[in-house]
N, C-alpha and C positions, 0 to 999 in steps of 0.2 A: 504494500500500500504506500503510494509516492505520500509523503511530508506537505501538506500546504505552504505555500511559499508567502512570501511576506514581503508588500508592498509599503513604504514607506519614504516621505522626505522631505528633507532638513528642513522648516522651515517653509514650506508649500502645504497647498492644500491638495489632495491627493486625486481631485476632479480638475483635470485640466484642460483636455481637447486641443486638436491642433497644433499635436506632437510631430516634430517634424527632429530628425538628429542630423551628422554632422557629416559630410562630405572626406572623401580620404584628405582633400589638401588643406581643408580645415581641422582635421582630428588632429594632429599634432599640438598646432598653436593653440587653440582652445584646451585640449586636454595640460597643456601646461600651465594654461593663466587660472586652470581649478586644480592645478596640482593631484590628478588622476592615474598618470603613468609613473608606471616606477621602470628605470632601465632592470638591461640582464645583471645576472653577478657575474661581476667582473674582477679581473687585476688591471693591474694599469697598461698590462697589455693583452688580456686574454680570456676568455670566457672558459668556464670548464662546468659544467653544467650536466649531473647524473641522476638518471628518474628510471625506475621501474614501470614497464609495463605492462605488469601483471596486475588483475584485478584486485583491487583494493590493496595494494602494497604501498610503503612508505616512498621517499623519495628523499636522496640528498644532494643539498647544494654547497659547493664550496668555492670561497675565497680565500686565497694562497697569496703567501708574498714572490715579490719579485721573484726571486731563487729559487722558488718551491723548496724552500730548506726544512721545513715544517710540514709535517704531513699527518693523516691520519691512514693505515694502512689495514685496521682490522678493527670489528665489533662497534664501529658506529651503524646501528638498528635497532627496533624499535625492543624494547627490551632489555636490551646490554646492559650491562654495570658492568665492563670493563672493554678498557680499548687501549692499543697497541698504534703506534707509528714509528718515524722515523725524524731525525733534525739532527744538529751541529754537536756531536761529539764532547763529550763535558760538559754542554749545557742543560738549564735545567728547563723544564714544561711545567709551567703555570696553565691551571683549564678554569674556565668559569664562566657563569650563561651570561650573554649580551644584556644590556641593561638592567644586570642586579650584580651589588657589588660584594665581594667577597668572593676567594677563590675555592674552588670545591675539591679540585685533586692538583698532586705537585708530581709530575713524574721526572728521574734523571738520565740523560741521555749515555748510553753508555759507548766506549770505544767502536763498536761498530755501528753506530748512528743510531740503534735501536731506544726506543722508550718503552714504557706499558704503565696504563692508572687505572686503580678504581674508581667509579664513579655513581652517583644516583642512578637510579635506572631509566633511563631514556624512552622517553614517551611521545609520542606525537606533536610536534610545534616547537621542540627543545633547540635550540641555538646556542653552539659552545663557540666559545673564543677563546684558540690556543696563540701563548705568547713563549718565545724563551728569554731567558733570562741574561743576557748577553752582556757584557763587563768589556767597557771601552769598545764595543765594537756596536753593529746596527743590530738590531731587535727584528728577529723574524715571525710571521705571524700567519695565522689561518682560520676563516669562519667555517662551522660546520653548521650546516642546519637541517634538522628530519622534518620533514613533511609528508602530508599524504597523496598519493597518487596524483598526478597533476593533469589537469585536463586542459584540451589543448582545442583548435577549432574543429579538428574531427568529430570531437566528442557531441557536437554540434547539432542538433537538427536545422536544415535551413530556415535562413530567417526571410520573409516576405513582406513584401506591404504589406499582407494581410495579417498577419503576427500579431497577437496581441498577451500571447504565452511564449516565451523562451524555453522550447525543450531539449533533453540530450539526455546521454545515457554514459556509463561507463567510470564515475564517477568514486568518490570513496565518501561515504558514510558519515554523516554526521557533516561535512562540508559544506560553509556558504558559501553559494554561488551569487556575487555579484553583479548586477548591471547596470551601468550608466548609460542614459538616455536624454534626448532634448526635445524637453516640452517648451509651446508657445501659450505664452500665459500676457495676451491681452497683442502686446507690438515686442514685446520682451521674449529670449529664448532663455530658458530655464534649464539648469542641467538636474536631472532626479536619478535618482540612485534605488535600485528596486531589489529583492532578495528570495533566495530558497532554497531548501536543506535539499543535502542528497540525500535520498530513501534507502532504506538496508539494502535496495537490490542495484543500486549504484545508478536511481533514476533523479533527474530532478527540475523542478519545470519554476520559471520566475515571469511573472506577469509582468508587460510594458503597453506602454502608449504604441500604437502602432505608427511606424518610421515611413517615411518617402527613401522610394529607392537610392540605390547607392551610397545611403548614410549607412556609417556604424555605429555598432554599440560594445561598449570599451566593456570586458569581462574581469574579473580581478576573484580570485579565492581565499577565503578565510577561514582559519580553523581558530577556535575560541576566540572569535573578534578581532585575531590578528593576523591583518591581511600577507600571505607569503611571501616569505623576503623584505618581510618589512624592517627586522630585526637588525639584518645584516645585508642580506643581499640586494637591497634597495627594489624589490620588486619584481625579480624575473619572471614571473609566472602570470603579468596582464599580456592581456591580446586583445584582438578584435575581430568581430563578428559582422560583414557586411550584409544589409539590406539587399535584398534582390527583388526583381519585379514582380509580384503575386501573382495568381490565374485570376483574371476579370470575373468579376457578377453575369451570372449570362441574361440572354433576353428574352423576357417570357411573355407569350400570345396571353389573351383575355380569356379569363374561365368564367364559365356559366356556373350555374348552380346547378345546372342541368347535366354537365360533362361530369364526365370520372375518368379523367386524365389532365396533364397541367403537358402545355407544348412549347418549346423556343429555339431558342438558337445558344449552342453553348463551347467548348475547345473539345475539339475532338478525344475520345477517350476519357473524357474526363468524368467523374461521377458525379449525377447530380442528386440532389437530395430533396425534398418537399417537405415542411415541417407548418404546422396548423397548432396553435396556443403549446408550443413549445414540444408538442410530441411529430416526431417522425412518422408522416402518413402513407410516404413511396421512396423510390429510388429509379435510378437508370442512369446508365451510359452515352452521353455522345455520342453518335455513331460518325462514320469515315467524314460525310458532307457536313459535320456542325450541327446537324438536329438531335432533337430529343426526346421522346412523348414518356412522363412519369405515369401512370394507372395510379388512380387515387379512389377513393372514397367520395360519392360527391358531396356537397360542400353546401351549407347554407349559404343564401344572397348575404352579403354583407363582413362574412368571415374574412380576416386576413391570412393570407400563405406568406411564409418565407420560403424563399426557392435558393440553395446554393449550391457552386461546383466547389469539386474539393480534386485536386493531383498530387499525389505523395500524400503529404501532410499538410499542403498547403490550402486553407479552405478560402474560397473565396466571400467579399460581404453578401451579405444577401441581399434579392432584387423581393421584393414586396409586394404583392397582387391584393385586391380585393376582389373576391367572389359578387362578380356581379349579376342581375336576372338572367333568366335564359333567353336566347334569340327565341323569338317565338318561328312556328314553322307549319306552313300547308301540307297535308298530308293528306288527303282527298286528290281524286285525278279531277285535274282543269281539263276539260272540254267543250265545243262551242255546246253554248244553248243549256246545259249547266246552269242550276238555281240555287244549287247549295254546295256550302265550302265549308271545311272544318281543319281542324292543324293541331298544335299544340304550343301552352306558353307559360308561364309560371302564374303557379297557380293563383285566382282572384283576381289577374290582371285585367284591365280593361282593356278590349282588342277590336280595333278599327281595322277596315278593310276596304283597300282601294282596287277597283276593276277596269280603269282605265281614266277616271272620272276627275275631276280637280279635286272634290269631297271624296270622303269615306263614303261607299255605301250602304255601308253594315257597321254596327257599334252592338257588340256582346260582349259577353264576361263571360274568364275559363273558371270550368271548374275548381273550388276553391281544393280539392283536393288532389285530382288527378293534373288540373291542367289541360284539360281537353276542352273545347270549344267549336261552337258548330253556327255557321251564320246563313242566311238565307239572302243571295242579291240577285242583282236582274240579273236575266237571261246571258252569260258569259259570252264575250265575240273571240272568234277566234284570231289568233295574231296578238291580241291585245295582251297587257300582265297583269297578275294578282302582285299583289304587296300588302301584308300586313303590320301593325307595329303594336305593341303591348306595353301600356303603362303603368305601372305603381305608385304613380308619384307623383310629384315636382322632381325634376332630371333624373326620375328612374323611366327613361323610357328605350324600348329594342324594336328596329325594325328588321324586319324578314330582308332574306334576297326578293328578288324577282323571277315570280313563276311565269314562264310562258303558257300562253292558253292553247291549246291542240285545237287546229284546224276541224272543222268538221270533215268526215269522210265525205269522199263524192258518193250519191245515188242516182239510182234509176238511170243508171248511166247506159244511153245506147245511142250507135253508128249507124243510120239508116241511107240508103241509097237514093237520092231523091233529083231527078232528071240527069245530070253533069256532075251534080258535085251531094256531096256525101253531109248529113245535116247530123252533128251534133248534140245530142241533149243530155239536161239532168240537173244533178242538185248536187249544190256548195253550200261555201261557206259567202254569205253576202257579202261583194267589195271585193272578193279575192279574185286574184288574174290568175286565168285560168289557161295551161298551155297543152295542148293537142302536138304527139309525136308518131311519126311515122317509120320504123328502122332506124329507129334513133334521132331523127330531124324533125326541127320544127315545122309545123303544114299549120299551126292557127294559134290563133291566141283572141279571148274576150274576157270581160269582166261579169263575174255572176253578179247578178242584180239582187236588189234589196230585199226581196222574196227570198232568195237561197238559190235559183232558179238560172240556168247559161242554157244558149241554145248558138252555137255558128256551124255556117257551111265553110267545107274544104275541098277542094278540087284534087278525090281523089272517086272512085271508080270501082275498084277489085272488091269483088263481094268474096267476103272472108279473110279480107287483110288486118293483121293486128293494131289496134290503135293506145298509145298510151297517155293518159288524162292526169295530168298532175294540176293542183294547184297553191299558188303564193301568196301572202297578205302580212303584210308587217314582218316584212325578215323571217316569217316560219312558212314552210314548205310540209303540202299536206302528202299522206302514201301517195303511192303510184297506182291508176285503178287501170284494167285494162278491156278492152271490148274489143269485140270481133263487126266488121262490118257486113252490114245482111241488108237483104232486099226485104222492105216493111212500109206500114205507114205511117207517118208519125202520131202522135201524142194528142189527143186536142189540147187544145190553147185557149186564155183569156177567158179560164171559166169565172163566173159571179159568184160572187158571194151565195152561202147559203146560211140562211138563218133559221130556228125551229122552227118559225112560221111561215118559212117557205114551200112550196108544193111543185116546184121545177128548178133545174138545171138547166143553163144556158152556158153557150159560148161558142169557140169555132171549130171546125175540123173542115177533116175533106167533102166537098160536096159528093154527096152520093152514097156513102160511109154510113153506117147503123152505128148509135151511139150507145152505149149503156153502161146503166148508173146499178153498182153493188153496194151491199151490206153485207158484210164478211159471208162474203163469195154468194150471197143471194141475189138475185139479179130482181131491183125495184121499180125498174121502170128501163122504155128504151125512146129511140127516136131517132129522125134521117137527118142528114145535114144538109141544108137546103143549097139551092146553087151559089147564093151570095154566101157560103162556108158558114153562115150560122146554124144553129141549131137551138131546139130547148124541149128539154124530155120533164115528163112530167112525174111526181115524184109523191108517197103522201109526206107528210111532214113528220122529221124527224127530230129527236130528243137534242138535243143542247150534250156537244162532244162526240156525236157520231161520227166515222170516218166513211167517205164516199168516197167510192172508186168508180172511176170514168174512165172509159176505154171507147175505142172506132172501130171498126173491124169493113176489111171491104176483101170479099169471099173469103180465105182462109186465113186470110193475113189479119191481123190484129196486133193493136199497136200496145204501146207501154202504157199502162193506166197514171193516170193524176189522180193525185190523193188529196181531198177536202175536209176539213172540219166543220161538221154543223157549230155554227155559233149562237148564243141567246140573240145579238143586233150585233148590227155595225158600228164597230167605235166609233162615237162621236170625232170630230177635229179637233185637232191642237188648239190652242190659244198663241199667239202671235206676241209678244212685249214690244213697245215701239222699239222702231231699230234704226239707227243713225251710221252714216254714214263711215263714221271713226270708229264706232263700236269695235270691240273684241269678238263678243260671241253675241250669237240668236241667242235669246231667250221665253221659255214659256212654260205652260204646263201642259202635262202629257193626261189623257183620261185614261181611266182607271182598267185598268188591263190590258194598259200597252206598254213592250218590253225594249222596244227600239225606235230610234225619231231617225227621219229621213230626208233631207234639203235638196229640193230640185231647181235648177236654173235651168231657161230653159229647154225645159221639158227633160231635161238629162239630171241622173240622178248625180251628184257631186262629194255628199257627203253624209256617212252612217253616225249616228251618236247613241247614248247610252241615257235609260235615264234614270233619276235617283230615287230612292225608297220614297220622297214624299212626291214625287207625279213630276218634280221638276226637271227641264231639260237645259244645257247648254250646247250649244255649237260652234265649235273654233269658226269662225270667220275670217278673221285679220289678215289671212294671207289669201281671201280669193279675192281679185280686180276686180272683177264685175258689181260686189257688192261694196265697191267706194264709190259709185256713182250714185247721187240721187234719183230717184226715179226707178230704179232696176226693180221690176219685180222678182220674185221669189217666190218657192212654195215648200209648205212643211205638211208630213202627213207623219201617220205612226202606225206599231204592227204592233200585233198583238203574237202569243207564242206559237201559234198556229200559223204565220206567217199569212195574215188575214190583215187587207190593210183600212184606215181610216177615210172618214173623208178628208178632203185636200181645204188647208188652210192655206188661204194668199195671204204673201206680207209686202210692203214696196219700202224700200229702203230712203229713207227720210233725208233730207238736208239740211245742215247744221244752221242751229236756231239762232234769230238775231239777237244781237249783244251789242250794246251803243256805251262806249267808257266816254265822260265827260274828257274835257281839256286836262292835261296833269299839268302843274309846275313845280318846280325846282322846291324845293321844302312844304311843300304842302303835306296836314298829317295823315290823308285818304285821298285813294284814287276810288273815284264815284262813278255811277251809271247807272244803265237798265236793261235787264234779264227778262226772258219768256215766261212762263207759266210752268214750263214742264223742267226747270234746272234744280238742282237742287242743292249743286256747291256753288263756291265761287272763287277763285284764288288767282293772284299776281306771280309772274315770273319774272326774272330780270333779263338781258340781252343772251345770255349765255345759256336760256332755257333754264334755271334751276329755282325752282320755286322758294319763295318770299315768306310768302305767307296765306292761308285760305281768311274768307271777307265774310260778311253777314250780310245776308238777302233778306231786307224788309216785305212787311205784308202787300207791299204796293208795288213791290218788284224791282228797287232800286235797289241800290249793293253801295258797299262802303266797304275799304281792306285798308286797316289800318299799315300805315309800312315807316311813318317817323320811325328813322334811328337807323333805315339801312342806304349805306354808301349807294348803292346802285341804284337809287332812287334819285340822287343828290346832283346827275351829271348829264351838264343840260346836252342836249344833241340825242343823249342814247334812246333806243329803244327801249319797251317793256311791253310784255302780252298777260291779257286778261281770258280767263279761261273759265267757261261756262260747263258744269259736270254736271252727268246726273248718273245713277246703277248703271248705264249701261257703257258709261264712258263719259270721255268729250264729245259735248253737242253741239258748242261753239265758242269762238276766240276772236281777238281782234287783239291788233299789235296799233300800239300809240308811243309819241315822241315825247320825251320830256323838255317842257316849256322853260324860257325864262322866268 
């Protein structure tokens, strides 16, 4: 069991921070002006210097005179009471310990140089000083000093920035192991001096302030307080111990509460470690490229990890994570025409759900246990993305990636031969371009309509050639559908609506062609297509959700059925919001069971939108030409999920409403005027376009915007614009000069 070591110094308080020690070409000079280093033992020309390296043995130092005439040749060791040498012939040996006076033993030198004393018994730290006795001549002399084993920088564990324990091993027992270090205490560097025993197994560990590389830390050993060599040999036994660079903190990815694993980037090989309120929760290795993934426990939101690398014994500081909520996540398949979406997110969050829209169109809450959560929005388009985000808080908030939505599959997909060229049909995804191939080459391309609904001809021919029907819509590409070209008739077309109060089918087909209408495979009624390609078969009235199947047949040929939804009526129209010229988006409201709004210019459809859980619609606008013109008309209609459309709502895009600003001058405290009826801001800008300040619109329609105190108001010549706003945008402006 290692000795706890013992921090301590002079005159400091023992919390310092901001320890920084001493560079090799400073450790001399500074170690001298605190009087730390002690040189080797020496004569005045020579070091002679003898240390056991066997564990836990004694060690001795000696200082000789000039001559070496004086010697000790036997039984200085730890134990002895008696020792033998050698010196000048008839002289006498005086012995007695350094810094205590009175001599202990007298030996005399006989004709062949020889001596021999009794002595106390020799113990660990003893320091004897042999002198002879010399009569008219020089006096020769010699220090002996026992000490215990001496540990040297081997004995060392390295030291790193990250050091904040001095370890080493090999030591002798009962041993203080000293070290001096330099702490920064405010602008001031401080020198501290730190301590700790060797442990019976020759271990010993001394706490320090942690160094910046390439400093040292001066070591020095003491046995009963008295530092080695201190007696006599002035010190041979300090050294030093340089700092070297540590292994860096490594870098750790964001953990959820949801994960049970911690990931980053760390020194290859090196191990990392995960620790949660001081217990050790994983482990792992660095692999070859610098990553990492520990396997943990998962983790409450809010928990702190300590994450560190450690190589040899070098441990790195630790990098510090908070366990934050979990990304919330879809986990439900997105496909077009999809009502309902569900994922997962921590538990109780509140979870918004966006489907392509500027708003959310879904707001739930996950379960407070599991975390699971299940939302209901409109009808999904395909192309477009989900994105969810999950709140807890004030800035506990997670958003999801971005789900792509899966194209609708193509249906009813057939190649029919029709005079020259080969006619196309079936069902998409609405808005999606749609591209027909031949042996690998393109032969057509159209856009399925806002129905779901593509039909084009191709100038192809060969009954029974392979066709292949893919199509695209917002960067996603749907499968690949394939059909065989055959000799048929087509499909009728431009069937009407049917509602339960209806009693006939109508729309076009082939003149001549027998039409008939089923009820899962029951046949309800039939009828001829008249020469002008219409028809109308008569039907009795069916329930609300019935599906009708419409089919031509002209002798054995029979074409591909259209499929209808008996509806309760026809949705009503849209509602229109005035729409100005500058506007952003269409706005309005959608009636009640309709899942998609539709913008025609004319007569061509231009743009699909989505609309929100409370009936409301928006429509990017901004970028089509034709509606910055006053005067343009437009039309909006809407579908319901059956792909059953409304009636057609006209809108004419309006031009920017007048706005009359009074004369301005040079320090006046408001620029004044009058505004329309339908504004409902009012705000000044300066030449540079950057708004001032917004004004107050009186009941009588005149404006006032206060602007005393801004420079840009103050300089006569300049411009400044007055800008008339209401929800839908700018309605109107007008740019004025500043007066004398």
């Amino acid at each position: 069991m290692k000795k706890k070591a013992l921090l301590w110094v002079a005159g400091l308080a023992t919390t310092t921070g901001g320890a920084l020690g001493f560079t090799d070409n400073e450790t001399k000079v500074r170690a001298a002006e605190n009087n730390i280093i002690s040189q080797s033992v020496i004569t005045h020309t020579e070091v002679r210097n003898t240390s056991s390296s066997a564990l836990f043995a004694e060690s001795v130092d000696v200082v000789l005179s000039l001559d070496e005439s004086l010697q000790i040749t036997g039984g200085f060791h730890l134990g002895s009471t008696s020792i033998s040498g050698v010196g000048i012939p008839g002289r006498e040996v005086s012995i007695e310990y350094i810094n205590q006076h009175g001599v202990i033993a007298k030996a005399l030198v006989d004709n062949q140089g020889n001596w021999q004393a009794l002595i106390p018994k020799l113990e660990v730290g003893d320091c004897l000083f042999l002198r002879d006795n010399a009569i008219g001549g020089e006096a020769a002399f010699a220090i002996y000093e026992l000490w215990p084993s001496k540990l040297t920088k081997s004995n060392f564990d390295t030291a790193t920035t990250n050091t904040d324990t001095l370890t080493g091993s090999g030591g002798y027992p009962g041993v203080e192991v000293a070290v001096t270090f330099s702490v920064k205490i405010g602008n001031q560097f401080k020198r501290m001096e730190s301590s700790g025993i060797v442990d019976q197994d020759g271990n010993f560990e001394v706490p320090i302030v942690k160094q910046a590389a390439n400093y040292t830390l001066d070591v020095k050993q003491k046995w009963n307080g008295i530092v080695f060599g201190a007696q006599g040999s002035q010190g041979t036994m300090n050294f030093h111990v340089k700092v070297v660079e540590g292994i860096g903190k490594p870098t750790v990815n964001v953990v959820s509460s949801k994960e049970k694993k911690v990931t980053g980037k760390g020194k290859q090989g090196a191990k990392v470690r995960v620790q949660a309120s001081g217990q050790e929760i994983g482990t792992a290795t660095v692999d070859q490229n610098g990553i990492f993934e520990v396997t943990i426990p998962a983790q409450k939101m809010g928990n702190e990890l300590q994450i560190t690398q450690e190589e040899d014994k070098d441990v790195s500081e630790s990098t510090k994570v908070i366990v934050e909520q979990e990304v919330p996540e879809v986990t439900s398949e997105l496909k077009e025409g999809m009502t309902t979406i569900s994922g997962t997110a921590s538990p109780g969050a509140d979870v918004a759900v966006w489907t392509g829209a500027v708003a959310p169109v879904a707001n739930v809450k996950s379960d407070i246990i599991t975390g699971q959560w299940t939302a209901t929005v409109p009808a999904l388009i395909g192309g477009n993305t989900v994105q969810v985000s999950a709140s807890l808080g004030l800035n506990q908030i997670k958003a999801s990636v971005r789900y792509g939505i899966e194209l609708g599959g193509i249906t009813e997909l057939r190649a029919i031969i029709s005079g020259e060229r080969v006619k196309v049909t079936g069902n998409g995804s609405p808005g999606a371009t749609l591209n027909v191939r031949a042996g690998g080459n393109l032969v057509g391309t159209t856009t399925v309509n806002d129905t779901g609904k593509f039909e084009l001809f191709i100038m192809r021919t060969v009954e029974g050639e392979k066709l292949s029907v893919s199509q695209t819509k917002n960067g996603m590409n749907s499968v690949v559908n394939e059909t065989l070209v055959l000799k048929g008739i087509d499909a009728p077309s431009n069937i009407d609506i049917v509602t339960a109060n209806s009693t006939k089918v109508s729309g076009k087909g082939k003149p001549g062609a027998t039409v008939s209408v089923k009820v899962n495979g029951q046949e309800i009624g039939t009828g001829q297509v008249k020469d002008d390609g219409n028809f109308e078969v008569t039907i009795p009235k069916q329930a609300e959700g019935t599906k009708l199947s419409v089919t031509q047949k002209e002798g054995e040929d029979e074409s591909a059925s259209v499929v209808i939804t008996v509806i309760s009526a026809q949705l009503t129209k849209p509602t229109i919001d005035d729409y100005y010229a500058n506007a952003t988006y269409i706005r309005g409201t959608a009636p009640a069971g309709a899942v998609r709004v539709t913008l025609i210019i004319d007569g061509k459809v231009t743009k699909i939108g989505t609309i929100n859980a409370d009936g409301k619609y928006a429509i990017y606008a901004n970028d089509i030409a034709a509606l910055k013109v006053a005067g343009t008309n437009f039309e909006i209609f809407v579908t319901d999920v059956h792909g059953q459309r409304s009636e057609v709502a006209a809108g004419t895009v309006k031009g920017l409403s007048d706005l009359m600003v009074n004369p301005y001058r040079a320090g006046q405290a408001n620029v004044t005027g009058t505004v329309e009826e339908n504004v409902e801001r009012i705000a000044v800008y300066d030449k540079a376009g950057t708004i001032l300040r917004y004004g107050q619109i009186n009941a009588d329609k005149t404006f006032r915007i206060y602007v005393s105190g801004f420079a840009a108001m103050q300089v006569v010549g300049d411009n400044f614009t007055v800008r008339a706003l209401n929800s839908t945008g700018i309605i109107a402006q007008a740019t004025a000069t500043i007066l004398p």
